[in-house]
DRENTORKOL-3810 file (N, C-alpha, C; in nm, 4 decimals):
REM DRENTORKOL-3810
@n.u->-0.3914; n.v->0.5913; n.w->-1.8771; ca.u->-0.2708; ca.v->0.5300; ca.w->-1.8261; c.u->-0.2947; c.v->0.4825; c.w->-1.6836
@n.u->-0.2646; n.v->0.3548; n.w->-1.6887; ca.u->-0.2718; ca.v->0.3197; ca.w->-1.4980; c.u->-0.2096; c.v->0.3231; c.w->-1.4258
@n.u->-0.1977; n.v->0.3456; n.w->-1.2989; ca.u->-0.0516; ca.v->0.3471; ca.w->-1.2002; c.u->-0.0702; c.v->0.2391; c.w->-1.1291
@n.u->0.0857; n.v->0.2381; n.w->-1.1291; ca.u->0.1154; ca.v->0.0931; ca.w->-1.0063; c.u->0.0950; c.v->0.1226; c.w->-0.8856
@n.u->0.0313; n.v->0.0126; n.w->-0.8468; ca.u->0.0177; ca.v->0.0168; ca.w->-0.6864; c.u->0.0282; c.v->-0.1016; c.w->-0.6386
@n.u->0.1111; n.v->-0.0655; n.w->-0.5073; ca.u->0.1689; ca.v->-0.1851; ca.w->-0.4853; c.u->0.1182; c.v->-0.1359; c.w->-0.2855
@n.u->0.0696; n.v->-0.2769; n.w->-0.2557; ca.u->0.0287; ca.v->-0.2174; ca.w->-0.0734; c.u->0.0971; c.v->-0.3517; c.w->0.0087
@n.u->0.1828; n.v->-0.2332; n.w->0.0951; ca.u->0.3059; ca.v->-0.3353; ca.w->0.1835; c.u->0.2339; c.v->-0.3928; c.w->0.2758
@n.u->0.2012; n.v->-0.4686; n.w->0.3275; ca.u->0.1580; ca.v->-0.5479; ca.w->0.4551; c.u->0.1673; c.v->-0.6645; c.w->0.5184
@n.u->0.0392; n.v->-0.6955; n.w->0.6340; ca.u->0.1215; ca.v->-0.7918; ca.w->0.6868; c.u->-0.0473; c.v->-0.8457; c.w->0.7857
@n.u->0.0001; n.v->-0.9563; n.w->0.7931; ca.u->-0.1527; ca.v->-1.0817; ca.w->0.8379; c.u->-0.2385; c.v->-1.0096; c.w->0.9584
@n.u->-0.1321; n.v->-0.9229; n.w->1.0606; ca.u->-0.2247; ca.v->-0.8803; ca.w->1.1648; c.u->-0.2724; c.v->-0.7134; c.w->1.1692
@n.u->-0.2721; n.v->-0.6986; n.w->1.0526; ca.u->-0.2678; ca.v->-0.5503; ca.w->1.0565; c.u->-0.3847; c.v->-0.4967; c.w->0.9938
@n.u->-0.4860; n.v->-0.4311; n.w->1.0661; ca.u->-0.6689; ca.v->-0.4318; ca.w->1.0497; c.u->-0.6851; c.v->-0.2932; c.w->0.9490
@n.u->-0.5820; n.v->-0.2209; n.w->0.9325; ca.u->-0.6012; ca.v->-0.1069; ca.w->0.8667; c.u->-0.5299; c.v->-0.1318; c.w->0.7191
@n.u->-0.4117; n.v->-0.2419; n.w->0.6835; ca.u->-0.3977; ca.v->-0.2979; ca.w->0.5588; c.u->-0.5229; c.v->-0.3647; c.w->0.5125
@n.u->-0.6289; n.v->-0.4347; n.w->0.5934; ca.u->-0.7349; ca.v->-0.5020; ca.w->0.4820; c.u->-0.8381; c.v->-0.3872; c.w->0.4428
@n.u->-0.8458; n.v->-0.2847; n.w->0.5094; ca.u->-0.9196; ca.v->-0.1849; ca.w->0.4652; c.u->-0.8567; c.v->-0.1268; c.w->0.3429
@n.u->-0.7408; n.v->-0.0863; n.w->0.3376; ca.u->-0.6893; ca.v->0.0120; ca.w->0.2475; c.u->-0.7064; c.v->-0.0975; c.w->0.1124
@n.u->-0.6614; n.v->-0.2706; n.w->0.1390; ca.u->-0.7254; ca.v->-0.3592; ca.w->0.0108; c.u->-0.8330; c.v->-0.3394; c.w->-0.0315
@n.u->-0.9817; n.v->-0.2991; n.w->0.0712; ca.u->-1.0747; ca.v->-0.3177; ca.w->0.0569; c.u->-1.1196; c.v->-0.1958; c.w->-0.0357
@n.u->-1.1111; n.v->-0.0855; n.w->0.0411; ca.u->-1.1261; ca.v->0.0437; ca.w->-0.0895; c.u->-1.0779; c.v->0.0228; c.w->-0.1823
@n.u->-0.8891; n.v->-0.0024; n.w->-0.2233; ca.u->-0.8783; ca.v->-0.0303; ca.w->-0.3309; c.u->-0.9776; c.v->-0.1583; c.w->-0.3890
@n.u->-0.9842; n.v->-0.2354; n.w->-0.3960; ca.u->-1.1381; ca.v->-0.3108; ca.w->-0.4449; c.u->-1.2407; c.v->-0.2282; c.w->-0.4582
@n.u->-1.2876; n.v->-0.2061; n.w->-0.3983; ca.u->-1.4507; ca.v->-0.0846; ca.w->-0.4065; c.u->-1.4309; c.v->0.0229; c.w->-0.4999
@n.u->-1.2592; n.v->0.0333; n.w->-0.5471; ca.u->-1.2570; ca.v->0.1432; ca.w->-0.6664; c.u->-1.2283; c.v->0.1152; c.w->-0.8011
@n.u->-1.2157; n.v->-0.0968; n.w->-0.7762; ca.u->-1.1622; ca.v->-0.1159; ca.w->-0.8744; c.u->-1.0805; c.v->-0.1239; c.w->-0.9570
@n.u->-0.9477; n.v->-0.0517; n.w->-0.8180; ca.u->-0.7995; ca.v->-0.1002; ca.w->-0.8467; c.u->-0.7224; c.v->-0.1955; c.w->-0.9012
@n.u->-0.6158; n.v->-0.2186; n.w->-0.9688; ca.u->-0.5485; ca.v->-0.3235; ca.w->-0.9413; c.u->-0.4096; c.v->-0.2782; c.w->-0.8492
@n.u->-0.4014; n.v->-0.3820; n.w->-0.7442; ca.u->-0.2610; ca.v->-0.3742; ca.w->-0.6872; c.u->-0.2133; c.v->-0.4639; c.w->-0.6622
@n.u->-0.0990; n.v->-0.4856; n.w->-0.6238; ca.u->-0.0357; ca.v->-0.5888; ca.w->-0.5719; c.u->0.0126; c.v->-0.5969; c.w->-0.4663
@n.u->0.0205; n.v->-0.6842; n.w->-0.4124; ca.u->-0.0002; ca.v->-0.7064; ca.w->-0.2306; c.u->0.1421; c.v->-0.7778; c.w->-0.1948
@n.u->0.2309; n.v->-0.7107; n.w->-0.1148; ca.u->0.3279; ca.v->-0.7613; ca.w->-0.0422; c.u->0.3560; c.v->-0.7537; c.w->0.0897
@n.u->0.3428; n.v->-0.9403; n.w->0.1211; ca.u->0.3015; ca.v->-0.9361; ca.w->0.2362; c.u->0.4774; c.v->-0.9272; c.w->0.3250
@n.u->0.5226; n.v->-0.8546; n.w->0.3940; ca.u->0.6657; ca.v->-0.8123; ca.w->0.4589; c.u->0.7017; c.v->-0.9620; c.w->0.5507
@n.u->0.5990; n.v->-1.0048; n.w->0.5703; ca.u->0.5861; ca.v->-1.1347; ca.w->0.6985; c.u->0.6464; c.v->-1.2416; c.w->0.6053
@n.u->0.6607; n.v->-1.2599; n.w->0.4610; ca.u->0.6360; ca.v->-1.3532; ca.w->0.3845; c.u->0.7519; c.v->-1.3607; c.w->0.3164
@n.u->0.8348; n.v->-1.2785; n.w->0.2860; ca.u->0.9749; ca.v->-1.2221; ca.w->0.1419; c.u->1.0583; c.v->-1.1332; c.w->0.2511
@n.u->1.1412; n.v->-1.1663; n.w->0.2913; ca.u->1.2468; ca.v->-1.0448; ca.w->0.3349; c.u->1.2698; c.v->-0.9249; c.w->0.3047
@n.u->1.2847; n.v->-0.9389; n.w->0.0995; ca.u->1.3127; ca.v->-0.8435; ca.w->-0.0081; c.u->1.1926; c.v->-0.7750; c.w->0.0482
@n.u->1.0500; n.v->-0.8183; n.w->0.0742; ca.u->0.9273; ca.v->-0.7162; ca.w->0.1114; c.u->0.9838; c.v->-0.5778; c.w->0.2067
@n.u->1.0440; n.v->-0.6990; n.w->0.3080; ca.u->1.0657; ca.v->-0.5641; ca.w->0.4076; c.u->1.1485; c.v->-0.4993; c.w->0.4084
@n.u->1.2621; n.v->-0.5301; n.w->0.3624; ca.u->1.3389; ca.v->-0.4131; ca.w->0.2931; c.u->1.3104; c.v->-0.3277; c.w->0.2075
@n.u->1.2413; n.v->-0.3796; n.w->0.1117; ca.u->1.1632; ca.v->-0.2496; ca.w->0.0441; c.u->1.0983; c.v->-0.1732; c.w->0.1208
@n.u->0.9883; n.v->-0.2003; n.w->0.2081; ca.u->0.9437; ca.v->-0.1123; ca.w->0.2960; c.u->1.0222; c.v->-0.0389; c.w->0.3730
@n.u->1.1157; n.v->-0.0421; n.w->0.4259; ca.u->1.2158; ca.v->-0.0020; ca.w->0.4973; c.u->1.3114; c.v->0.1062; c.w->0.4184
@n.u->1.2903; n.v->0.0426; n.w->0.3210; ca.u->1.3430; ca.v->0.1424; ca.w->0.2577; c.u->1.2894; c.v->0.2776; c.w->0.1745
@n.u->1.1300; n.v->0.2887; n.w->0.2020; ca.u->1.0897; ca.v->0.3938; ca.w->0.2278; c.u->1.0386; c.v->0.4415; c.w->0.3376
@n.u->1.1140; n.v->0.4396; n.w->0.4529; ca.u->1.1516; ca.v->0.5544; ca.w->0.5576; c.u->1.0383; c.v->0.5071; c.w->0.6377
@n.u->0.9729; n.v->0.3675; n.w->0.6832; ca.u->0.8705; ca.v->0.3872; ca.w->0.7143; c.u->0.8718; c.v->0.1871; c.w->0.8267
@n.u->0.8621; n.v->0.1855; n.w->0.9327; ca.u->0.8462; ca.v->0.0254; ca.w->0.9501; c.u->0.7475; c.v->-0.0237; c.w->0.9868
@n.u->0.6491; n.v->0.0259; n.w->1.0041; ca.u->0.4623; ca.v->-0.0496; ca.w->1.0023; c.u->0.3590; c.v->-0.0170; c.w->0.8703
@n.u->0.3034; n.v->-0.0906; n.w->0.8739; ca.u->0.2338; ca.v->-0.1099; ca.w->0.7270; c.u->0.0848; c.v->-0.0372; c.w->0.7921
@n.u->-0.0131; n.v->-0.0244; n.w->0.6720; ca.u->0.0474; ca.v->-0.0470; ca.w->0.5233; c.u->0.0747; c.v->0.0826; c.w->0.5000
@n.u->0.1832; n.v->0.0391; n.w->0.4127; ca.u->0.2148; ca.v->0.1458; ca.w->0.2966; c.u->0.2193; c.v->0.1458; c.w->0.1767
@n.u->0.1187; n.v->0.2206; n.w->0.1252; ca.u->0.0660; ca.v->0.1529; ca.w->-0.0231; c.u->0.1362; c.v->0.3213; c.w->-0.1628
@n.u->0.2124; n.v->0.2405; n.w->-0.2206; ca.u->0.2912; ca.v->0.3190; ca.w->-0.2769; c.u->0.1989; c.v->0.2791; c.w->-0.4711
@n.u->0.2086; n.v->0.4628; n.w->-0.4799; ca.u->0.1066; ca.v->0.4771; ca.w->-0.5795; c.u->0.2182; c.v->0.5523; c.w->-0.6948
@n.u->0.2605; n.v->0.4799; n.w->-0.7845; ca.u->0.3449; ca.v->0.5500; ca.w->-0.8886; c.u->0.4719; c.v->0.5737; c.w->-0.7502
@n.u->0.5427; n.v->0.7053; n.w->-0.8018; ca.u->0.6111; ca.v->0.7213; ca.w->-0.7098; c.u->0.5917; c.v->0.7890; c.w->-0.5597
@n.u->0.4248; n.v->0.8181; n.w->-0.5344; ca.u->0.3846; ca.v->0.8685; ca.w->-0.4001; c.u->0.3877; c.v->0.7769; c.w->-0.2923
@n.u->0.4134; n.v->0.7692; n.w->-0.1850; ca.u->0.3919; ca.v->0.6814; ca.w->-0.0863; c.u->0.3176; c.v->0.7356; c.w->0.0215
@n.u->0.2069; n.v->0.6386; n.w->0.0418; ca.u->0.0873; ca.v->0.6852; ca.w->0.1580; c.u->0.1319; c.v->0.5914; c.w->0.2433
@n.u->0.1397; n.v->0.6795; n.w->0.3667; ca.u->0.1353; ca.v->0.5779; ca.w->0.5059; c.u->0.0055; c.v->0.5667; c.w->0.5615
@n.u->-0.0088; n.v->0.3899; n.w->0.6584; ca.u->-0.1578; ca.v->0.3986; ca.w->0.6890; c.u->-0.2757; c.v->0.4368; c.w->0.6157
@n.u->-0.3941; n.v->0.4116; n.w->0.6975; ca.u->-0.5355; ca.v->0.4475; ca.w->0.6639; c.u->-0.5370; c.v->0.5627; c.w->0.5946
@n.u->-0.5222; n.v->0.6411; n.w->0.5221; ca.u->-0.5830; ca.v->0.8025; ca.w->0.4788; c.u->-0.5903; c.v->0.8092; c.w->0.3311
@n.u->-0.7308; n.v->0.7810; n.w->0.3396; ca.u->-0.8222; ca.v->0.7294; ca.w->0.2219; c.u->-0.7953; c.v->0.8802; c.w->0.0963
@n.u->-0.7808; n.v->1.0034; n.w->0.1796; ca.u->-0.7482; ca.v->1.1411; ca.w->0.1033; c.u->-0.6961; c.v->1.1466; c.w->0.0424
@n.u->-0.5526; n.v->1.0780; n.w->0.0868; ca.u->-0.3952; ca.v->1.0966; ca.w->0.0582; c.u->-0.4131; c.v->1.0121; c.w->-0.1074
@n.u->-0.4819; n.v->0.9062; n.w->-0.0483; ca.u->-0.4502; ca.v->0.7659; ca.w->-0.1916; c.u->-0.5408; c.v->0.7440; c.w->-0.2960
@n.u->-0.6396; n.v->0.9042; n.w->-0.2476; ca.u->-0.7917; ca.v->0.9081; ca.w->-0.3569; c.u->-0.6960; c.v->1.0287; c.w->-0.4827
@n.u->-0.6264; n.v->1.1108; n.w->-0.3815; ca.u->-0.5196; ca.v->1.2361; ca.w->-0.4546; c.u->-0.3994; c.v->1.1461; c.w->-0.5541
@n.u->-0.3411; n.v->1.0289; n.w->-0.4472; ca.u->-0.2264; ca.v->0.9693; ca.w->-0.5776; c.u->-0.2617; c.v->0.8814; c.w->-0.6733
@n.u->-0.4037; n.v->0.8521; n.w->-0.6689; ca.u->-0.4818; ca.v->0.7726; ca.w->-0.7710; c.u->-0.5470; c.v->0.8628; c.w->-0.8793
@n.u->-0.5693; n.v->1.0113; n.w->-0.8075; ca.u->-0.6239; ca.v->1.0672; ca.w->-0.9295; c.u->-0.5175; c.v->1.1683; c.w->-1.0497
@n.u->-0.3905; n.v->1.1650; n.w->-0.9443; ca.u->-0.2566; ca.v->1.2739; ca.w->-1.0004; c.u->-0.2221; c.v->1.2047; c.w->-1.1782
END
């Protein structure tokens, strides 16, 4: 079974292309919403408790920022 992942971000933010980039290197699929781009983006983000990216929400876990631990644990749950 696969989980959704979906990673909130935004054009100047050096620690969202990393967290793309692992997900790539693991062979993820996610989907990328950029907050700069859709309003609805940033309200969603906002509306998990959180206003700088990325936040890459795995099923129903949400990882803030870089922490490769956190999103290796909600990829493997």
């Amino acid at each position: 079974m696969s989980k959704q992942v979906i990673v909130y971000t935004q054009p100047v933010c050096r620690y969202c292309g990393m967290v793309k980039m692992f997900l790539d290197g693991e062979g993820v699929q996610y989907e990328v919403r950029d907050i700069t781009e859709k309003e609805e983006y940033k309200q969603q983000l906002l509306a998990t408790g959180y206003q700088g990216t990325p936040v890459t929400m795995i099923d129903d876990t949400v990882v803030y920022g870089f922490h490769l631990d956190a999103i290796k644990k909600a990829l493997e749950e």
